[in-house]
C-alpha positions as CSV (number, residue, x, y, z in Angstrom):
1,X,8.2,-9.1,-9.0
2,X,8.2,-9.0,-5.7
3,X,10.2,-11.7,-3.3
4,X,8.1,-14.5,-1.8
5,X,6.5,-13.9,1.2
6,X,7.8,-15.6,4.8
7,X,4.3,-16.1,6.5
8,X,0.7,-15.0,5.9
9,X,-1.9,-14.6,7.7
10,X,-5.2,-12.8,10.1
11,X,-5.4,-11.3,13.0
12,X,-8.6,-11.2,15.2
13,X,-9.6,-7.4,15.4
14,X,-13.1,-7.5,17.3
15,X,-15.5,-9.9,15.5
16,X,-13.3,-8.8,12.5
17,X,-10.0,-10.2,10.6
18,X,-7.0,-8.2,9.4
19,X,-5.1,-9.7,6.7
20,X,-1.2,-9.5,6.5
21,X,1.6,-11.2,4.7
22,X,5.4,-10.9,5.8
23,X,8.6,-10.9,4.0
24,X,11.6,-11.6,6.1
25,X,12.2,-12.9,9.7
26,X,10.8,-10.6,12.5
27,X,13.2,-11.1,14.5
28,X,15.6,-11.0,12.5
29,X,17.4,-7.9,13.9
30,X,16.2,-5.0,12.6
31,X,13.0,-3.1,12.7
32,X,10.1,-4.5,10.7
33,X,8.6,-1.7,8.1
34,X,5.1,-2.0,8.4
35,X,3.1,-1.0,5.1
36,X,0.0,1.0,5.6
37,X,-1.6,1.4,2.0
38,X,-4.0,4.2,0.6
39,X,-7.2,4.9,-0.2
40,X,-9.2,4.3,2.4
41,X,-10.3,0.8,1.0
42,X,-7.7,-0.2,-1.2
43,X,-5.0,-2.7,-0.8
44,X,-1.5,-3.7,-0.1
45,X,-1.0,-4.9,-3.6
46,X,0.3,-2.1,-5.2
47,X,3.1,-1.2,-2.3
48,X,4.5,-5.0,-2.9
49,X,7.6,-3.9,-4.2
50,X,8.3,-2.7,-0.5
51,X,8.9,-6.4,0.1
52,X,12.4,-6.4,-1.6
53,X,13.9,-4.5,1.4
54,X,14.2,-7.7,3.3
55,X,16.8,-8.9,1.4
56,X,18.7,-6.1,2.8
57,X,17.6,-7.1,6.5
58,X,14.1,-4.7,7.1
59,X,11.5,-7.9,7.5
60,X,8.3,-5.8,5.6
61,X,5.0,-6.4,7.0
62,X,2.0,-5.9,4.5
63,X,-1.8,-5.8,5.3
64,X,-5.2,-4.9,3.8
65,X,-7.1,-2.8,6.0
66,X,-10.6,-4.0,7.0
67,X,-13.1,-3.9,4.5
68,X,-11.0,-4.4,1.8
69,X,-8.6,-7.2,0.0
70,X,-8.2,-10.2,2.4
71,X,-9.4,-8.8,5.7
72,X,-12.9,-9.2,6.4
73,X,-15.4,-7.0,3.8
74,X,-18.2,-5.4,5.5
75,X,-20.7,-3.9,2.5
76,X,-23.6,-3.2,5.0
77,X,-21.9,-1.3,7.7
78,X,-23.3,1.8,7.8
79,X,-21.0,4.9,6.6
80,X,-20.7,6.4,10.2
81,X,-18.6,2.8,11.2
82,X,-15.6,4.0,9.4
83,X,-13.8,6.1,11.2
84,X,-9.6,6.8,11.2
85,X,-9.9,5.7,15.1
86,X,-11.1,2.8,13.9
87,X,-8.1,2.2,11.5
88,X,-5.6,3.1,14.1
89,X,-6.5,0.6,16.3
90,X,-7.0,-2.1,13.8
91,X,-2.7,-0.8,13.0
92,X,-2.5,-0.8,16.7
93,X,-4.0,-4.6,17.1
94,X,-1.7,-6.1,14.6
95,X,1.4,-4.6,15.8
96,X,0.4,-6.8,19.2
97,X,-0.7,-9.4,17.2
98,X,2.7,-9.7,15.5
99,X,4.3,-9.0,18.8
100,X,6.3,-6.2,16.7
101,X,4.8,-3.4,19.1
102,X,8.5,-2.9,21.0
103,X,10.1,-2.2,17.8
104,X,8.6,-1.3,14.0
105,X,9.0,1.1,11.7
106,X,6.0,2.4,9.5
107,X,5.5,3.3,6.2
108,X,2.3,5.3,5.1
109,X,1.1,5.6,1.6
110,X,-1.3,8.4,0.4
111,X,-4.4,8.2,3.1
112,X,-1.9,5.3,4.8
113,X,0.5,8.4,5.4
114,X,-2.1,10.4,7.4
115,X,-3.0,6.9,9.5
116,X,0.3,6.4,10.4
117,X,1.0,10.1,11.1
118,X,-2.4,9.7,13.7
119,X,-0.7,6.8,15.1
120,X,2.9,8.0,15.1
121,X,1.3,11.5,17.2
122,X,0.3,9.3,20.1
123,X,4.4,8.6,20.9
124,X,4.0,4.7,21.0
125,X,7.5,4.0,22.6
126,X,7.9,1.0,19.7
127,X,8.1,3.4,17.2
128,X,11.6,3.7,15.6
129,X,10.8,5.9,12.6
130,X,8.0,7.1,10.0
131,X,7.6,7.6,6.5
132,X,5.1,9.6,5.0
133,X,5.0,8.8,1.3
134,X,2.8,11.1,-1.1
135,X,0.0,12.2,2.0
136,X,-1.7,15.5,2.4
137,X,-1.6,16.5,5.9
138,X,-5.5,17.8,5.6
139,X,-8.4,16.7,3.2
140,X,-9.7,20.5,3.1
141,X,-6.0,21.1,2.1
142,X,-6.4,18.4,-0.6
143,X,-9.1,19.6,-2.3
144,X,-8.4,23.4,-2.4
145,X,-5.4,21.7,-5.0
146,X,-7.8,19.5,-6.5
147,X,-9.8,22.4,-7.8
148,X,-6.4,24.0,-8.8
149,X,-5.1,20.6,-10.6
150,X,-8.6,19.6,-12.2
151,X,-8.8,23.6,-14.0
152,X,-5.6,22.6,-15.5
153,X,-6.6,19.7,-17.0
154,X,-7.1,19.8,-20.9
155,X,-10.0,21.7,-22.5
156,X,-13.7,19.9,-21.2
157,X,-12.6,17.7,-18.9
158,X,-13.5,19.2,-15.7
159,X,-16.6,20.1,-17.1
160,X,-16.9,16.8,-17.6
161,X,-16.3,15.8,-14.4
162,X,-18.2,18.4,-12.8
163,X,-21.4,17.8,-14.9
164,X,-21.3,14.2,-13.7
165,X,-20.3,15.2,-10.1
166,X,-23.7,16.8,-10.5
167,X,-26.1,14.9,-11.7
168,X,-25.0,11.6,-9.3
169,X,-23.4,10.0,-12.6
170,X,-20.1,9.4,-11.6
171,X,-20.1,5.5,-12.1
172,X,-20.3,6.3,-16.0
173,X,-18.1,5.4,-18.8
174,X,-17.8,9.0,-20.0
175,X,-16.7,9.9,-16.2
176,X,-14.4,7.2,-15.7
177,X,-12.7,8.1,-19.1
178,X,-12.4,11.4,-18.5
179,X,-10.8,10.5,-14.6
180,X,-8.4,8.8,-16.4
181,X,-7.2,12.0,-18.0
182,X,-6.0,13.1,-14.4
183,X,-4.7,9.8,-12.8
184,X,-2.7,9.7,-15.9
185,X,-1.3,13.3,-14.9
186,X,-1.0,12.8,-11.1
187,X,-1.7,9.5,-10.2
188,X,0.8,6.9,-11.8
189,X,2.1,8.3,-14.7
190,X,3.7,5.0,-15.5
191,X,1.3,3.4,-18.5
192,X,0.0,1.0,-19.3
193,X,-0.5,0.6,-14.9
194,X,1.8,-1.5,-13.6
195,X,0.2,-4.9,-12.7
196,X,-0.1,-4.0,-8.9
197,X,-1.1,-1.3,-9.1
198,X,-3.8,-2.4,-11.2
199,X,-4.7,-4.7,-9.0
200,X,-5.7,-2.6,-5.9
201,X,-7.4,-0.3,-8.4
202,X,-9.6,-3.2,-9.3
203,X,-10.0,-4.4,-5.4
204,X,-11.6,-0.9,-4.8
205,X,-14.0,-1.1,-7.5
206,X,-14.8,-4.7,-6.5
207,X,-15.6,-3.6,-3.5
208,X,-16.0,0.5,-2.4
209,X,-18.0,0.2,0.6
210,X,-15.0,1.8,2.6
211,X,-13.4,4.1,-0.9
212,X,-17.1,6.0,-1.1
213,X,-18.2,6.1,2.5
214,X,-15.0,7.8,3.7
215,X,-13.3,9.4,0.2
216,X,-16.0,9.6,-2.7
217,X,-15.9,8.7,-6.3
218,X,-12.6,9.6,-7.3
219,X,-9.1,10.6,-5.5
220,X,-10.1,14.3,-6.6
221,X,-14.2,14.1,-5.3
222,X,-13.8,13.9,-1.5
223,X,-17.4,13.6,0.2
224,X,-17.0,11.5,2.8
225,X,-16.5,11.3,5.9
226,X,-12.9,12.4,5.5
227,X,-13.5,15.8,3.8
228,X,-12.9,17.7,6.8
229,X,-10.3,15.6,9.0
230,X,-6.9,15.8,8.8
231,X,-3.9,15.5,11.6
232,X,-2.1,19.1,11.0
233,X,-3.1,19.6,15.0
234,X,-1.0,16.8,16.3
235,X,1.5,15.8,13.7
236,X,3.9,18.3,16.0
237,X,3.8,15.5,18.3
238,X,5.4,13.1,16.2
239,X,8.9,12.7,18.4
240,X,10.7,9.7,15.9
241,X,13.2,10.7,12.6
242,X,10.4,11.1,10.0
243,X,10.7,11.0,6.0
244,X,7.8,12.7,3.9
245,X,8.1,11.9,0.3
246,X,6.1,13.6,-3.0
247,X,6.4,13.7,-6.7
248,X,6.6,16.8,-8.4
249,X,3.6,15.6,-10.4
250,X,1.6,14.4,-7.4
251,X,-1.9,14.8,-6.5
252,X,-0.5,15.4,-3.3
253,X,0.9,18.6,-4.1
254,X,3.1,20.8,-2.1
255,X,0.8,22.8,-0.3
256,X,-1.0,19.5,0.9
257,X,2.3,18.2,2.4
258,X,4.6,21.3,3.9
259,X,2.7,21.2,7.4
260,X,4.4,17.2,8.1
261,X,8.2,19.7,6.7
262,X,7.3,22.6,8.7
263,X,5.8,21.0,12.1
264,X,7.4,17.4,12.9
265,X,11.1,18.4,14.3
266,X,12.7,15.4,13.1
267,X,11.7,15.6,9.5
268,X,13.3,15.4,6.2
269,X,11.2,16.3,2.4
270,X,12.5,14.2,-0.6
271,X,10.8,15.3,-4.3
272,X,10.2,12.9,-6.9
273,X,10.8,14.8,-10.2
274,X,9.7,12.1,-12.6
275,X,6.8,11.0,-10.2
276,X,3.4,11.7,-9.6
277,X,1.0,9.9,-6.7
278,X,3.5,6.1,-6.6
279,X,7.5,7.1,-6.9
280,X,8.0,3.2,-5.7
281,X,6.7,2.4,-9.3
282,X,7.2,5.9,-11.2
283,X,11.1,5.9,-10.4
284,X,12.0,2.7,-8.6
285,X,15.6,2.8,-8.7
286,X,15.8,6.3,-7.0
287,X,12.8,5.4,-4.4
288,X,14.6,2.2,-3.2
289,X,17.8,4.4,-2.8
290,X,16.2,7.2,-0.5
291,X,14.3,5.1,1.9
292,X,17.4,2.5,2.0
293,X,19.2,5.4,3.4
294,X,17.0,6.5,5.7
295,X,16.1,3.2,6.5
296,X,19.9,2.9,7.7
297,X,20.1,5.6,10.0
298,X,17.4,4.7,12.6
299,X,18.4,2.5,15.2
């Protein structure tokens, strides 16, 4: 359970509200963590655990990116209105709004890690440190594995997948069953799913606008608008101390995440053995433990 939060609240983003709750006193002292979730279009919900770090001092800052959760849903903007510029400067607009823009830390989660990673290349002088948790650095990175991590999945199940892939039938029973069979493997390998994380796994099926027109059906189906972006050409700029974090398990396997190791210079890669896509639920106790401490060395 997570603590209760301090404030909630919106912030105007054009015509447009972004939705954020804090935990802790902003100026309190030290840098606010600022949670950037995954998807694009899910919610902050399942990264709520994050909140318990300001009872060690870090206020945590929680939102739900437009389209989705509380922020203002838009189900008839047309595909090409979703764009990861737009997403950095709806990050960019709250920072202001919360008047946290001299001095923040951010944390990005899955598709969150690449936002922040956009964000974080463009040297904001407010920036005091990064964490990318369980990102690929590149979407054409990310599926090369997800062909490679869906042809180990048990006997029929890819062609299970793929059949429905296929014939346009991926909102079936028989495809979401056999989905399960990999977000079991590499997704949250925690079951039953822990409440919150259940809960931003509903909010994206109550609402996809945003999940299909950028991502696709499924974590491992890219054909949005994503499939060929990614921030490997300017993830060298990134100049503040950086954490990348994976599970051995994870969707977002190796391959997806060595360019953040091998091309930000103030980097450090800490693996999850018992985890998959969501160490912060898989293996709580050793999550908490590795951020704290990096947490504690930025200024």
């Amino acid at each position: 359970m997570s603590v209760a939060p301090s404030a909630k609240g919106t912030a105007p983003f054009g015509e447009h509200e972004t939705w954020y709750r804090v935990t802790g006193d902003l100026r309190g002292g030290k840098p606010p963590l600022v949670v950037a979730h995954g998807g694009p279009g899910s919610t902050h919900d399942y990264l709520l655990s994050l909140a318990e770090l300001a009872e060690q001092g870090w206020p945590v800052v929680h939102y739900d990116q437009l389209g989705n959760g509380g922020s203002t849903h838009l189900p008839k903007a047309p595909a090409e209105f979703w764009t990861p510029e737009l997403f950095v400067d709806e990050l960019r607009n709250l920072l202001r709004h919360l008047e946290i823009e001299d001095s923040h830390i951010l944390f990005g989660q899955s598709w969150g890690g690449l936002l922040t990673a956009k964000y974080a290349a463009g040297r904001p002088a407010g920036l005091r440190g990064l964490v990318i948790a369980n990102s690929p650095a590149s979407y054409p990175l990310w599926l090369a594995e997800m062909k490679v991590l869906r042809e180990a999945l048990p006997d029929g199940v890819n062609d299970t997948l793929l059949r429905h892939e296929a014939e346009g039938t991926t909102e079936t029973q028989e495809y979401f069953d056999a989905m399960r069979v990999f977000y079991d493997r590499h997704v949250c390998r925690v079951l039953p799913w822990p409440r919150d994380y259940l809960a931003s796994f509903m909010e994206i099926n109550n609402d996809p606008t945003v999940y299909h027109a950028m991502n696709g059906p499924s974590e491992f189906h890219v054909i949005g608008s994503l499939r060929d972006w990614g921030v490997v050409d300017c993830v060298e700029n990134i100049s503040v101390p950086t954490l990348v974090i994976s599970g051995r398990h994870d969707e977002a396997t190796p391959v997806t995440v060595r360019p953040y190791h091998d091309l930000i210079p103030d980097v450090r890669w800490e693996i999850f053995e018992e985890s998959s896509h969501v160490p912060h639920l898989e293996e709580p106790e050793r999550f908490k433990e590795v951020l704290t401490g990096f947490l504690s060395t930025l200024s």
